[in-house]
PQR file with spaces between the fields and no chain letter, atoms N, CA, C, O and H, PARSE charges and radii, in Angstrom:
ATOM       1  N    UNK     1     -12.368  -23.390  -14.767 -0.4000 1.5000
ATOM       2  CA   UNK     1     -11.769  -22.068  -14.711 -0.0000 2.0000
ATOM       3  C    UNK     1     -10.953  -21.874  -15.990  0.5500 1.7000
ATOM       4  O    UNK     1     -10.134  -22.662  -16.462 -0.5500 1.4000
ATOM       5  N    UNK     2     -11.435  -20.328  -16.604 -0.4000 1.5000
ATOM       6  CA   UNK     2     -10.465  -20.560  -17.985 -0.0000 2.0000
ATOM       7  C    UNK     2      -8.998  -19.799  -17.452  0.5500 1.7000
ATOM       8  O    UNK     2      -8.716  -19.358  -16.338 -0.5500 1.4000
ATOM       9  H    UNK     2     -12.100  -19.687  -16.221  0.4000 1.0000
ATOM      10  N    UNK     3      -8.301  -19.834  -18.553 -0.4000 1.5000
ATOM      11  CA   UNK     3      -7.297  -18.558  -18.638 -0.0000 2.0000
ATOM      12  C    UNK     3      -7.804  -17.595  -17.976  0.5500 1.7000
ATOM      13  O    UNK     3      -7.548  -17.518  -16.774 -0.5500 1.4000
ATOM      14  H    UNK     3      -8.530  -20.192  -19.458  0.4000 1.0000
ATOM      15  N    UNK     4      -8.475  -16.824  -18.477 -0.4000 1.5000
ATOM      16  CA   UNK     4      -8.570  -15.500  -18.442 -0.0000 2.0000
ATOM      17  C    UNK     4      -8.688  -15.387  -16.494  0.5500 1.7000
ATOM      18  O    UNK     4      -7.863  -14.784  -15.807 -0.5500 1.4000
ATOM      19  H    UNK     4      -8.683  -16.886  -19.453  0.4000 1.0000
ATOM      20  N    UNK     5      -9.745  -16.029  -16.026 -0.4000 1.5000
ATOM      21  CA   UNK     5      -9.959  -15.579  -15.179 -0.0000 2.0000
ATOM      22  C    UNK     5      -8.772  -16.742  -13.847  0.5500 1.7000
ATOM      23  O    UNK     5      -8.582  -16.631  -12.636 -0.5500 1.4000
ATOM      24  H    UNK     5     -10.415  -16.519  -16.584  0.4000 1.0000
ATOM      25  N    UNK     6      -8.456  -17.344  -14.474 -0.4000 1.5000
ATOM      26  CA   UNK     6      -6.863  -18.030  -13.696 -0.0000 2.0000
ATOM      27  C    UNK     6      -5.893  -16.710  -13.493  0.5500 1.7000
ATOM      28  O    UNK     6      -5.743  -16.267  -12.354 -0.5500 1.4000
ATOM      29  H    UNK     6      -8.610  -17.434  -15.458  0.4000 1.0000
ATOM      30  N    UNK     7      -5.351  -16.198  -14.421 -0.4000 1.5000
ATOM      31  CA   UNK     7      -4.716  -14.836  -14.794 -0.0000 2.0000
ATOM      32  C    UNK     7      -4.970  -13.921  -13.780  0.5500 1.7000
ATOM      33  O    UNK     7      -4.184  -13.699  -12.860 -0.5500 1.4000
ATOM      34  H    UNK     7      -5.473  -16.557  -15.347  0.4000 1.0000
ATOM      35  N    UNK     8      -6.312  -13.255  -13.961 -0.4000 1.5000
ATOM      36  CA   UNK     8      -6.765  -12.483  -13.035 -0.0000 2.0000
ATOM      37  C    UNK     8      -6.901  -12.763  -11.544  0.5500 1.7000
ATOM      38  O    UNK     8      -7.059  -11.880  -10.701 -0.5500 1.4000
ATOM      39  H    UNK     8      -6.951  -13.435  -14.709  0.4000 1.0000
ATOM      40  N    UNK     9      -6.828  -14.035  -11.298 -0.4000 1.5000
ATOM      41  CA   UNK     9      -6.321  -14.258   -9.566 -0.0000 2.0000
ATOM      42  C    UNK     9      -5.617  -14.166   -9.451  0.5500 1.7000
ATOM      43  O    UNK     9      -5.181  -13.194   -8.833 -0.5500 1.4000
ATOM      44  H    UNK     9      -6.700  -14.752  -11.982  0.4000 1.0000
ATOM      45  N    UNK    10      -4.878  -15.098   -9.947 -0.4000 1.5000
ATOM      46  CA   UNK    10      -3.268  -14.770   -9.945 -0.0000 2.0000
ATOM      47  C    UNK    10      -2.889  -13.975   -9.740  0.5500 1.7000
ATOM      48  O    UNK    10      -2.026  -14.014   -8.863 -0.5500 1.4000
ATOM      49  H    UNK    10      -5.233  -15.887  -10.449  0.4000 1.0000
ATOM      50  N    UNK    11      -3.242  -12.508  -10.422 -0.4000 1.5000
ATOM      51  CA   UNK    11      -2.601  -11.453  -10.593 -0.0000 2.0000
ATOM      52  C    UNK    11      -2.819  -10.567   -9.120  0.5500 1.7000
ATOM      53  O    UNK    11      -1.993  -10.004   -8.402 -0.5500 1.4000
ATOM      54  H    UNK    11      -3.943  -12.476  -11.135  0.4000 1.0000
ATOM      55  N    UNK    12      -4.205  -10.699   -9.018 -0.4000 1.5000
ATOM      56  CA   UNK    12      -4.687  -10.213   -8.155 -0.0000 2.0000
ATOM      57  C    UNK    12      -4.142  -11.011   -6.540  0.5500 1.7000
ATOM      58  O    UNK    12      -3.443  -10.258   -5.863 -0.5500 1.4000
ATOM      59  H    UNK    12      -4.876  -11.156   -9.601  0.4000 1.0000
ATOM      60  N    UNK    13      -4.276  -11.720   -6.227 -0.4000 1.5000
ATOM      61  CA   UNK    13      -3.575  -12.531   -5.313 -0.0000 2.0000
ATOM      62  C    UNK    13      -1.932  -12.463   -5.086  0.5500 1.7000
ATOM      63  O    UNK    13      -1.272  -12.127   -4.103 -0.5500 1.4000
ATOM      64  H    UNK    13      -4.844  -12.332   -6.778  0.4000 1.0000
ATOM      65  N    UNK    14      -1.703  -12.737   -5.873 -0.4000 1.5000
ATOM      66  CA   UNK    14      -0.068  -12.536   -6.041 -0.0000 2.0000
ATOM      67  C    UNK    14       0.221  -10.935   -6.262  0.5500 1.7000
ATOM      68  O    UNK    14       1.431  -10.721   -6.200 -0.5500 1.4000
ATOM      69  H    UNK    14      -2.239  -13.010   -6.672  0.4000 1.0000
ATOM      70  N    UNK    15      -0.529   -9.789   -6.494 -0.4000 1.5000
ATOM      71  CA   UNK    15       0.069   -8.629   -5.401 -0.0000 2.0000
ATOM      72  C    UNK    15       0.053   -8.262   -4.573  0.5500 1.7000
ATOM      73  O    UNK    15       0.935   -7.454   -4.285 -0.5500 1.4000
ATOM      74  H    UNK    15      -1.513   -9.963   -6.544  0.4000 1.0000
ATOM      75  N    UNK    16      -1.154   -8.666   -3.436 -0.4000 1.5000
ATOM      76  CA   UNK    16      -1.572   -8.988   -2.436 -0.0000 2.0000
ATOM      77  C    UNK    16      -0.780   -9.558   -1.307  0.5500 1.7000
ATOM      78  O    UNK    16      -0.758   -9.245   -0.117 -0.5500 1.4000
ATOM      79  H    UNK    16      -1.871   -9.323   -3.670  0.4000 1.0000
ATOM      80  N    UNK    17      -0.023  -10.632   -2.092 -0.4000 1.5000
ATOM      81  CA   UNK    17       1.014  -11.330   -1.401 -0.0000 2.0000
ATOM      82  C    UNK    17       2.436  -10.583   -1.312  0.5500 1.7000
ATOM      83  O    UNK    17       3.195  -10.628   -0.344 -0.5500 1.4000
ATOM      84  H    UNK    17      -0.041  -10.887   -3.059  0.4000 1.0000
ATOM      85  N    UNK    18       2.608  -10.005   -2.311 -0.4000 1.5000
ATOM      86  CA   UNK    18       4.102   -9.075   -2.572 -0.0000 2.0000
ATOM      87  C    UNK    18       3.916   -7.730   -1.700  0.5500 1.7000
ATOM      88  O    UNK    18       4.745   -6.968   -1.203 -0.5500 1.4000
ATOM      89  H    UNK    18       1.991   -9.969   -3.097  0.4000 1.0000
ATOM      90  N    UNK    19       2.794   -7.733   -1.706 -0.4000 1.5000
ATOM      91  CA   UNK    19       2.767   -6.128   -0.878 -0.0000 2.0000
ATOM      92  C    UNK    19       2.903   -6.413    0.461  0.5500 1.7000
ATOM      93  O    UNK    19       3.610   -5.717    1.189 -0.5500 1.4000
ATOM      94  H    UNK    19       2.120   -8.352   -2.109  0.4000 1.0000
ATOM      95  N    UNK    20       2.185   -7.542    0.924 -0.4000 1.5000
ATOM      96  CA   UNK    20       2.602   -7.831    2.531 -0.0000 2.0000
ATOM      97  C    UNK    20       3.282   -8.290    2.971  0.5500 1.7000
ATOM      98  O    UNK    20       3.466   -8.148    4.180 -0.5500 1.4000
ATOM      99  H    UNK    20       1.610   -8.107    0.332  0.4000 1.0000
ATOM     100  N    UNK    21       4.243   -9.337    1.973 -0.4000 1.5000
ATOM     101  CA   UNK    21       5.777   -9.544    2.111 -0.0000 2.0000
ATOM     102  C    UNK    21       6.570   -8.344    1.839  0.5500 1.7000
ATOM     103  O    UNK    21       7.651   -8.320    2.427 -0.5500 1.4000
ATOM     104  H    UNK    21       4.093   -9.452    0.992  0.4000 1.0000
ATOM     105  N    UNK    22       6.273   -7.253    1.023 -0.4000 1.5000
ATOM     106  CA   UNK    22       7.514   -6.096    1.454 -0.0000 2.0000
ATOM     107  C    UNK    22       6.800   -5.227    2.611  0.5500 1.7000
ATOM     108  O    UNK    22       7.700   -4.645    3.218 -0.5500 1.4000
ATOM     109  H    UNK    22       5.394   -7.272    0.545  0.4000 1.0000
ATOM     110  N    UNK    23       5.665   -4.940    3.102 -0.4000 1.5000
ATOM     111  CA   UNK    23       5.426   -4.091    4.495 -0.0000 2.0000
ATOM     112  C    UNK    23       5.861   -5.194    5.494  0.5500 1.7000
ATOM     113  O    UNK    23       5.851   -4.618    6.581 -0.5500 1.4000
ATOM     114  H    UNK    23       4.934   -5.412    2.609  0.4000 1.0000
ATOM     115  N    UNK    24       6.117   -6.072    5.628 -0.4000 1.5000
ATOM     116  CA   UNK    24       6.803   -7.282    6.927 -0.0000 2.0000
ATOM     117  C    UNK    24       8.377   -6.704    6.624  0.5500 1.7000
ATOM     118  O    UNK    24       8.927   -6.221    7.614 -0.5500 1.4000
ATOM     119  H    UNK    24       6.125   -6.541    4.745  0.4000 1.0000
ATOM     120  N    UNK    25       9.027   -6.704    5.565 -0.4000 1.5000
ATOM     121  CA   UNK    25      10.360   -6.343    5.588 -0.0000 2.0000
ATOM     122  C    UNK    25      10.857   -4.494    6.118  0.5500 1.7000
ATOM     123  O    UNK    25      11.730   -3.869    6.720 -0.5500 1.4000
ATOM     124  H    UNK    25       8.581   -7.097    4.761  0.4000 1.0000
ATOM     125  N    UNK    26       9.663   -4.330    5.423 -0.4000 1.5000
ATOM     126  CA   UNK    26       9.832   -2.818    6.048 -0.0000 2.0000
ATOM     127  C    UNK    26       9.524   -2.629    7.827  0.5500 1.7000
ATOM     128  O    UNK    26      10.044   -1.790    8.562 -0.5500 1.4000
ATOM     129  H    UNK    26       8.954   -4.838    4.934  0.4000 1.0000
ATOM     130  N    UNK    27       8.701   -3.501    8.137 -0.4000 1.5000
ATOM     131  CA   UNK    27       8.296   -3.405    9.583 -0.0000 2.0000
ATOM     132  C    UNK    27       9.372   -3.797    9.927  0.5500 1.7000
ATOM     133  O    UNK    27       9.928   -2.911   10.575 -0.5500 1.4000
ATOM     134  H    UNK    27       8.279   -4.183    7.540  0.4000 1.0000
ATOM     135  N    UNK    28      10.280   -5.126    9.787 -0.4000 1.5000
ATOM     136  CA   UNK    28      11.712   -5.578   10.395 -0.0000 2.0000
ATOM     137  C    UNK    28      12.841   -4.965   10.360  0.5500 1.7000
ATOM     138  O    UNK    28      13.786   -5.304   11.072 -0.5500 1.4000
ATOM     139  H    UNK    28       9.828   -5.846    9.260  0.4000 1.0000
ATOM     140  N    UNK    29      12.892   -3.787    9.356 -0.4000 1.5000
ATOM     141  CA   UNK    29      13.817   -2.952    9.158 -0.0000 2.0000
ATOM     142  C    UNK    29      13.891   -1.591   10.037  0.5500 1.7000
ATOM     143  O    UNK    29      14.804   -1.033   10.645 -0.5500 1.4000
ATOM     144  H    UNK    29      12.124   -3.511    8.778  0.4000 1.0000
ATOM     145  N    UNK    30      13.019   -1.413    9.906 -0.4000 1.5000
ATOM     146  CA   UNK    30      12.561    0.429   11.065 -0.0000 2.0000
ATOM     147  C    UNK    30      11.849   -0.671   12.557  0.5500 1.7000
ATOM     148  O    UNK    30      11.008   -0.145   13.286 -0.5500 1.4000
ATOM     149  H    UNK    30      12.277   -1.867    9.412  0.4000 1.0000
ATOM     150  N    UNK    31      12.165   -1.698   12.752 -0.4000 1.5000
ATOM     151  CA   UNK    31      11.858   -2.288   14.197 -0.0000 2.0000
ATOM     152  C    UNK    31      12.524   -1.697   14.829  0.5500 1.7000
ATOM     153  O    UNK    31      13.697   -1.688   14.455 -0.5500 1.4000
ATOM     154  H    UNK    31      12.848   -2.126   12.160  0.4000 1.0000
ATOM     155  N    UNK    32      12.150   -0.810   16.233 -0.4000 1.5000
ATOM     156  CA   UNK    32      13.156   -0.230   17.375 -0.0000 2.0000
ATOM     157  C    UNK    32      14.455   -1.290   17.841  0.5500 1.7000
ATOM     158  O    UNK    32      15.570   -0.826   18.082 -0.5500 1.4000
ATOM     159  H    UNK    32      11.198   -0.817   16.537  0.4000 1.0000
ATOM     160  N    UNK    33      14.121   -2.944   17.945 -0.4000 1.5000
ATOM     161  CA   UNK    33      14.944   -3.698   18.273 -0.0000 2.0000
ATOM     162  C    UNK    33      16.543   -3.924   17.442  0.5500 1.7000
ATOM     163  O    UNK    33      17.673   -3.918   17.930 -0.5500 1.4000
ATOM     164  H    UNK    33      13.216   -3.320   17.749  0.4000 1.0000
ATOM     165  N    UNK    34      16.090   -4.118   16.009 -0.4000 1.5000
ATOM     166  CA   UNK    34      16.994   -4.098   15.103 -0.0000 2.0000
ATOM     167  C    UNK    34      17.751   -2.735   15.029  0.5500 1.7000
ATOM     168  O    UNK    34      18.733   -2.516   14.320 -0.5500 1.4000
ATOM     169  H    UNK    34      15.172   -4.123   15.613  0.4000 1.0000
ATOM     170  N    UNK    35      17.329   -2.127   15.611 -0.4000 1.5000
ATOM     171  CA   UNK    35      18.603   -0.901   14.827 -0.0000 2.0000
ATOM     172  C    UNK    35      20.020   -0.915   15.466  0.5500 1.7000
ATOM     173  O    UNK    35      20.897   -0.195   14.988 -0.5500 1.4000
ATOM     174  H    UNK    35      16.532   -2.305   16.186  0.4000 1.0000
ATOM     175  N    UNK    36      20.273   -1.740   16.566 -0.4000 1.5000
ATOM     176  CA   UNK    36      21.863   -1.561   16.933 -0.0000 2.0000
ATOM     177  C    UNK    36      22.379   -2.711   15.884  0.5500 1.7000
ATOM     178  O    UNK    36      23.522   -2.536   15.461 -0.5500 1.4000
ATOM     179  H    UNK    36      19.560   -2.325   16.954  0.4000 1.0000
ATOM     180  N    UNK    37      21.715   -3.797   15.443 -0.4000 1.5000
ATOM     181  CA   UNK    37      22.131   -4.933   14.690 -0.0000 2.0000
ATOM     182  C    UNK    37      22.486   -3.822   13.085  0.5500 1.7000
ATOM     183  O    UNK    37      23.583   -3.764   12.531 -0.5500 1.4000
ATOM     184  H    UNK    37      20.787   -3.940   15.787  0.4000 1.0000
ATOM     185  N    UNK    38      21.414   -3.178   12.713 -0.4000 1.5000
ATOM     186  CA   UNK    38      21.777   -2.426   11.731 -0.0000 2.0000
ATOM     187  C    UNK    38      22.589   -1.368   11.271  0.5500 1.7000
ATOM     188  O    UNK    38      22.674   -1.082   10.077 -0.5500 1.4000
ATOM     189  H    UNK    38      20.523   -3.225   13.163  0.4000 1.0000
ATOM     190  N    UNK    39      23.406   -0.561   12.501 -0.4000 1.5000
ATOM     191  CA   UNK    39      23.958   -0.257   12.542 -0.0000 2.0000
ATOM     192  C    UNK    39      25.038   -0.452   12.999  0.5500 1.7000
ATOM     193  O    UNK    39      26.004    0.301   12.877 -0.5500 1.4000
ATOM     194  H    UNK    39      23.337   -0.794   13.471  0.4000 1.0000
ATOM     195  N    UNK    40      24.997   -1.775   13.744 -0.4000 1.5000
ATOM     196  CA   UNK    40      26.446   -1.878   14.052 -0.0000 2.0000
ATOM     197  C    UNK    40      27.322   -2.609   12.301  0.5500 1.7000
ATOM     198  O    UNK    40      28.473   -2.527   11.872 -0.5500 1.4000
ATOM     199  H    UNK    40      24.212   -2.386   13.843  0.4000 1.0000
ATOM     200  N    UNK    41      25.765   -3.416   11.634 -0.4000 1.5000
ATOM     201  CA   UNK    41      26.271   -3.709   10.199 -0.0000 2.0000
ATOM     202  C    UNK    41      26.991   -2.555    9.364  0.5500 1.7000
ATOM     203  O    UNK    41      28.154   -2.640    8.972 -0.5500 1.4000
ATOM     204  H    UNK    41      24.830   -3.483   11.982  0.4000 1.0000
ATOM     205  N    UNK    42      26.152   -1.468    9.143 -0.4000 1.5000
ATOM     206  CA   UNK    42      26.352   -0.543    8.555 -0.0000 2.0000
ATOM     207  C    UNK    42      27.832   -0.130    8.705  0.5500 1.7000
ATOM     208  O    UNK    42      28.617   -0.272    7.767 -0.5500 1.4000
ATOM     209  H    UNK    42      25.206   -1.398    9.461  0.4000 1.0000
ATOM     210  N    UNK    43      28.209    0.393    9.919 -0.4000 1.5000
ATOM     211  CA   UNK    43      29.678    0.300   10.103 -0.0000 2.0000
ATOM     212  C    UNK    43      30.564   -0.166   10.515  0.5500 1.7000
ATOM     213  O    UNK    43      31.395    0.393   11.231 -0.5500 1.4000
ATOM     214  H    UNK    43      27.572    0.508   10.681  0.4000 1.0000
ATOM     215  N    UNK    44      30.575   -1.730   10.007 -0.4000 1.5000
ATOM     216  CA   UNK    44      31.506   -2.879    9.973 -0.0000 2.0000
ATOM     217  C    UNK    44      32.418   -2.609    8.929  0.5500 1.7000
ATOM     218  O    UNK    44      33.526   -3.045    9.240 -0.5500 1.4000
ATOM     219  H    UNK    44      29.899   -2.183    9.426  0.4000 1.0000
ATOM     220  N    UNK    45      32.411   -2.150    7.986 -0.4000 1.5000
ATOM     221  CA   UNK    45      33.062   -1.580    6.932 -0.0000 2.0000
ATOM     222  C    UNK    45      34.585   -0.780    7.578  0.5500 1.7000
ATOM     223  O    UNK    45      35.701   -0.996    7.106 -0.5500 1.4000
ATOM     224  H    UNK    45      31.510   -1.796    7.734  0.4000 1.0000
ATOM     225  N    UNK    46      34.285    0.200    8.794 -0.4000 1.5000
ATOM     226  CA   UNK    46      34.665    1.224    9.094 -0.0000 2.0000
ATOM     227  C    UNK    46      35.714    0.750   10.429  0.5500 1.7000
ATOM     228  O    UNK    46      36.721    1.332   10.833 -0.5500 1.4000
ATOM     229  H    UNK    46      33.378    0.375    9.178  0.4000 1.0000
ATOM     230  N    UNK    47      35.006   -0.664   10.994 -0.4000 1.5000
ATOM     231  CA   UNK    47      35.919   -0.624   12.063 -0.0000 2.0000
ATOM     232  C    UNK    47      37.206   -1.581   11.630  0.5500 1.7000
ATOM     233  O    UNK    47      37.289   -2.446   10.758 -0.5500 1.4000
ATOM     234  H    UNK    47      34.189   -1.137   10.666  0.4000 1.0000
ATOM     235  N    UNK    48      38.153   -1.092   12.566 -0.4000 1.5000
ATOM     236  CA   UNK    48      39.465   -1.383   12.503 -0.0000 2.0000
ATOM     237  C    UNK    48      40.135   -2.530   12.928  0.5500 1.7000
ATOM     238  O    UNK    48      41.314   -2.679   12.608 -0.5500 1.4000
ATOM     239  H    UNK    48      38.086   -0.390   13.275  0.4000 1.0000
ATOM     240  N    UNK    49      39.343   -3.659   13.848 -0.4000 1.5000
ATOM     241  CA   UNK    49      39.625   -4.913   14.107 -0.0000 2.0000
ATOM     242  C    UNK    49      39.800   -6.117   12.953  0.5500 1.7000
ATOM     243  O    UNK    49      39.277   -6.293   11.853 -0.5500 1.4000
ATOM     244  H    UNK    49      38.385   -3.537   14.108  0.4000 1.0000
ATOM     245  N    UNK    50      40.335   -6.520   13.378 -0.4000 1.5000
ATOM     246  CA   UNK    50      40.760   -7.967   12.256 -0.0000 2.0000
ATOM     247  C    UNK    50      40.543   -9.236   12.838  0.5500 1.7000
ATOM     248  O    UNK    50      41.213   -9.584   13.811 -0.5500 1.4000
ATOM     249  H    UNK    50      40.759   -6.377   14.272  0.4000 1.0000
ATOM     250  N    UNK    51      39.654   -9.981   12.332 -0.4000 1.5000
ATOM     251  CA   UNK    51      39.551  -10.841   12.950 -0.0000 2.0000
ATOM     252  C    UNK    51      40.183  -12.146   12.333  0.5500 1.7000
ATOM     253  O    UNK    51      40.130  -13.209   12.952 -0.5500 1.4000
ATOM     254  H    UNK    51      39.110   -9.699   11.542  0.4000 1.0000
């Protein structure tokens, strides 16, 4: 296998891989389950307890 076509898997493979590692993060993010976890993050900022 030369360069050239090492490169071109690579390339090709490895966006393949990046694209379905960020649609898994996007699926975990807009998950119906996660959203009280995400919002209760979101406004942790805001609440008034001290721990």
């Amino acid at each position: 296998m030369n360069y050239e076509a090492m490169a071109h898997f690579a390339q090709t493979w490895g966006m393949i891989y990046f694209i379905l590692i960020f649609a898994g993060a996007v699926a975990y993010i807009f998950w119906p389950s996660n959203r009280k976890k995400f919002d209760d993050a979101a406004n942790s900022p805001f609440n008034e307890e001290l721990d």
